[in-house]
C-alpha positions in Angstrom: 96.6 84.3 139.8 92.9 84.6 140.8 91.3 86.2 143.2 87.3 87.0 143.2 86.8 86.8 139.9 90.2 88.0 138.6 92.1 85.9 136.5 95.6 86.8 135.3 98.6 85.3 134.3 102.2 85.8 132.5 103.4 84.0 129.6 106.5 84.9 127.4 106.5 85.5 123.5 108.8 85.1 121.2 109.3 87.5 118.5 110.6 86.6 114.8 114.0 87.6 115.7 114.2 85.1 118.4 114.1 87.7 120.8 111.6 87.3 124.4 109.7 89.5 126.2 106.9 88.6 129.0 103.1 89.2 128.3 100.6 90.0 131.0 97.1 88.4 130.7 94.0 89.0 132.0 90.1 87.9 131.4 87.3 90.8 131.0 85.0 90.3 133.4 82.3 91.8 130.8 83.3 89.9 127.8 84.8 86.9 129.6 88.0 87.0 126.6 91.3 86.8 127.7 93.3 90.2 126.6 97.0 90.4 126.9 99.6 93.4 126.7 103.5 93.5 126.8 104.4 93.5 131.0 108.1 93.9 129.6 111.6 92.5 129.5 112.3 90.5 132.6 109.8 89.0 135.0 110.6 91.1 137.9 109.3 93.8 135.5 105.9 91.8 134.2 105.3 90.6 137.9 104.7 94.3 138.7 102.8 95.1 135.6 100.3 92.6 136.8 99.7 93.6 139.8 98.9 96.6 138.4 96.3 94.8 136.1 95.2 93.1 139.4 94.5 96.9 141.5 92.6 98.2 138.2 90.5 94.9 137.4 89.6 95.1 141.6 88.7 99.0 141.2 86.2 97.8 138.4 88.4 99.5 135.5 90.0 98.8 132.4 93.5 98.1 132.2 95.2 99.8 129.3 92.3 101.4 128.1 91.8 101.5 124.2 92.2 105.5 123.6 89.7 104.4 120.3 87.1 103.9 123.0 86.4 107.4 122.9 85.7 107.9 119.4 89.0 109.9 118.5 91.5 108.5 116.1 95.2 108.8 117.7 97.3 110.8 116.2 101.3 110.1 115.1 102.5 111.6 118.6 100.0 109.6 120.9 101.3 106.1 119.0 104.7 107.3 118.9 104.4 107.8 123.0 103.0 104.1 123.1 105.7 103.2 120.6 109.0 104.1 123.1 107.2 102.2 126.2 106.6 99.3 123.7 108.9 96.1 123.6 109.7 96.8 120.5 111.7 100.0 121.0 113.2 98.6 124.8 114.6 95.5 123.6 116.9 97.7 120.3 120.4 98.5 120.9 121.5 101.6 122.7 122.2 103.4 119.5 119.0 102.4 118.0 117.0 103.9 120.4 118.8 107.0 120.0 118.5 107.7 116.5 114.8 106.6 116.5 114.7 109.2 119.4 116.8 111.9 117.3 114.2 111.1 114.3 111.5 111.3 115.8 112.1 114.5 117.9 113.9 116.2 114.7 111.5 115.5 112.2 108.4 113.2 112.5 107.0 114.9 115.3 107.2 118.9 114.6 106.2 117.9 110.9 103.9 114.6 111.4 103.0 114.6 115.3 98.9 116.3 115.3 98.5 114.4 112.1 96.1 110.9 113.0 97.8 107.8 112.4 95.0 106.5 109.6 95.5 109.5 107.5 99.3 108.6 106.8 98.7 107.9 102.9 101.5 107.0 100.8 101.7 110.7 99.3 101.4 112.3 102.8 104.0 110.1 103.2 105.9 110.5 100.3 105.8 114.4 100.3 107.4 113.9 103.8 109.9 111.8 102.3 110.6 114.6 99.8 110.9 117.0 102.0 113.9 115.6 103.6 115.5 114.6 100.5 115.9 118.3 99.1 117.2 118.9 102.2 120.0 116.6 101.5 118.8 113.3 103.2 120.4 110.5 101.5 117.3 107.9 100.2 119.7 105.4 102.4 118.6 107.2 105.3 115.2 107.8 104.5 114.9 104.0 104.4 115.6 104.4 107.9 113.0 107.0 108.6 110.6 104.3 106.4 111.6 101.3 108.6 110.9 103.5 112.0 107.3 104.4 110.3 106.7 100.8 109.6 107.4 99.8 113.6 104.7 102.5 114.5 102.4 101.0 112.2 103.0 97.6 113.7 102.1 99.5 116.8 98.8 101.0 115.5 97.6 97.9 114.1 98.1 95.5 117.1 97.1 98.7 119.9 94.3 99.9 118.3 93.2 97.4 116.8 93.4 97.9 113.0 93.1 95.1 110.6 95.3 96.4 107.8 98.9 97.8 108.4 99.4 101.5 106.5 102.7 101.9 106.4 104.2 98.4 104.9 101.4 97.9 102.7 103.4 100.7 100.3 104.8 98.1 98.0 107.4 100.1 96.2 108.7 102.2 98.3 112.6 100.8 97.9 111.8 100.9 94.3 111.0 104.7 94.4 113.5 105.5 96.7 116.6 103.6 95.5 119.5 102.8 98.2 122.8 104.3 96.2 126.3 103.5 96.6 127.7 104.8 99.5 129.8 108.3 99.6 132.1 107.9 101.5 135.7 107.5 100.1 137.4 104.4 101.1 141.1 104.0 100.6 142.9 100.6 100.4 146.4 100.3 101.6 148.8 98.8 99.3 151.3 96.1 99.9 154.3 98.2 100.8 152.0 100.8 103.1 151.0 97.6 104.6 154.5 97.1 105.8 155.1 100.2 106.6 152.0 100.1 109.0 153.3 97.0 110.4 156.9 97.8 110.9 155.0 101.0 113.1 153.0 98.6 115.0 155.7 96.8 116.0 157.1 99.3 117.7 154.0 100.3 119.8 154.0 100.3 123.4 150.2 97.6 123.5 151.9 94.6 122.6 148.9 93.3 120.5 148.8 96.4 117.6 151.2 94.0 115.2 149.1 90.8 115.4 146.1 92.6 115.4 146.8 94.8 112.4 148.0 91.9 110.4 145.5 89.8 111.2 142.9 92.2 110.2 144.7 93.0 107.0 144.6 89.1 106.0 140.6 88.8 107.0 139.2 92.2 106.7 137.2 91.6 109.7 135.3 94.5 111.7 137.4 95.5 114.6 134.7 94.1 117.1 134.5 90.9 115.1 138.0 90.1 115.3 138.0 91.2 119.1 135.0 89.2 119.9 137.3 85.8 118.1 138.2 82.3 120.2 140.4 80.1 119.3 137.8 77.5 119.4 135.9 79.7 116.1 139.1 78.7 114.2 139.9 75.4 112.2 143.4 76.2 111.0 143.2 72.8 109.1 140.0 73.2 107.2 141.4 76.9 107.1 137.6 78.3 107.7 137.1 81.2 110.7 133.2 81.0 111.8 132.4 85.0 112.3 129.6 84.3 115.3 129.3 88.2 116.8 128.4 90.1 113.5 127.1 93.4 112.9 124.1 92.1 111.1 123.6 89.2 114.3 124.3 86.5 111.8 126.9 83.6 111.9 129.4 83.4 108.8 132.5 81.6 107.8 135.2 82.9 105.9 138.4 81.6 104.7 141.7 81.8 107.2 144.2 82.7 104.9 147.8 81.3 106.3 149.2 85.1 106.8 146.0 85.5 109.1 146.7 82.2 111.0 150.7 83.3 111.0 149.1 86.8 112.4 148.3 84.8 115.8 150.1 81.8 116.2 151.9 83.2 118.7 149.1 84.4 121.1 148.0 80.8 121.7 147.5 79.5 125.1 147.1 82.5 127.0 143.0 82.2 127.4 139.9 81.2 125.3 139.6 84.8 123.3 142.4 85.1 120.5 143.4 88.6 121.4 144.1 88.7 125.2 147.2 89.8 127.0 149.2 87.5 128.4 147.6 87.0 131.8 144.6 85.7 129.8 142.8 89.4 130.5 141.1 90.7 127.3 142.3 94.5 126.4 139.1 97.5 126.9 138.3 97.6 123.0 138.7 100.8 122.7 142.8 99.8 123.2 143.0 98.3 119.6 142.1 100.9 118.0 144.3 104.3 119.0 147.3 102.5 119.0 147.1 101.7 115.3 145.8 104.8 114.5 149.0 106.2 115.6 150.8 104.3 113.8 149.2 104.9 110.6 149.7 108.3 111.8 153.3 107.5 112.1 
């Protein structure tokens, strides 16, 4: 759009991940350079942010004025602030956002918050790291806490401007902070409490526990993988499943072993998703799981 020597325009970007988000561009009317910023996730959403750019170019200000224009270096609250009304944080999960939130309220902010952004050293760093990890952090989780440090320097370096990124260029921090095997107890079921479990199944009042149970048994799916199946994801044939709703966003294959296929046979024809009732409806997900948790209980 133009209008008396205002130029803007939208464009989308597409981010490594294969994600989109919209971009709102403008020309300085000083320096005659196009600058853009994120407008957001949807167009509705970037349309506004430029009109906004439009009412601040036509008022003779800045839009999104650089806070390094006034000489002060921001600190880790100010880019944190930038950081949850970036794309970046929008566009993650639900859960995401709430343990960056819980992470950032708990512990980088009352600790890290009035400290500026281009003093976070790798031993400032580290000693924060530390810190946690007497406290019982697991070096798991402090990856975590690493990885959400890394995303504000992102920030910091494309915001403000800054031609070297402080947090990823510490080269070995997975080698000083080792990821250990996990603590948490796992116990497999055996072949005869695998009947057992069955048999209980069976007599459940969702008519899907049995298949389900066994099916899982014979592909040790997630529970949201298996419930996300169609039948056109199987080749009983080739005897290959193709995984495509994983927790990690990836595609895989695995092999359908013939107890698996046996599992579901029977559930064939009712609609495109493997595990549906027989009016073709798909159950809440939240209905797999209680019923075979009573009988295991059982």
């Amino acid at each position: 759009m133009t209008a008396v020597g205002i130029h803007t325009n939208l464009y989308q970007r597409t981010h490594r991940n294969g994600s989109k988000v919209w971009m709102v561009r403008w020309k300085d009317p000083i320096t005659h350079k196009w600058v853009s910023r994120t407008a957001g996730k949807t167009k509705d959403e970037a349309l506004i942010v430029e009109a906004g750019v439009r009412q601040t170019l036509l008022r003779g200000e800045e839009p999104f004025p650089d806070p390094t224009v006034s000489g002060e270096e921001p600190t880790v609250q100010e880019v944190a602030t930038a950081f949850l009304k970036h794309s970046r944080f929008l566009r993650g999960t639900e859960r995401w956002q709430k343990d960056a939130l819980a992470k950032l309220n708990r512990e980088i902010l009352p600790k890290m918050g009035e400290v500026q952004f281009a003093l976070l050293t790798q031993d400032r760093l580290y000693k924060f790291y530390l810190g946690l990890r007497k406290r019982g952090v697991s070096n798991s989780t402090l990856h975590k806490y690493h990885d959400l440090f890394c995303l504000l320097s992102d920030l910091f370096e494309e915001k403000w401007g800054r031609n070297e990124n402080l947090v990823r260029g510490i080269r070995h921090f997975r080698k000083d902070f080792p990821a250990g095997p996990s603590t948490r107890d796992i116990n497999f079921l055996n072949s005869d409490e695998l009947t057992r479990l069955f048999e209980a199944c069976a007599k459940s009042s969702f008519e899907l526990a049995e298949s389900f149970a066994r099916f899982q048994a014979h592909t040790g799916l997630r529970r949201a993988e298996a419930q996300a199946l169609k039948w056109s994801d199987l080749d009983p044939r080739a005897g290959v499943l193709t995984v495509r709703k994983s927790k990690s966003g990836r595609s895989r294959e695995i092999e359908l072993a013939k107890q698996a296929w046996q599992a579901i046979s029977h559930l064939k024809g009712r609609g495109p998703f493997i595990f549906c009732y027989r009016d073709g409806m798909r159950p809440f997900r939240d209905s797999f799981l209680r019923p075979i948790q009573k009988a295991a209980k059982r």
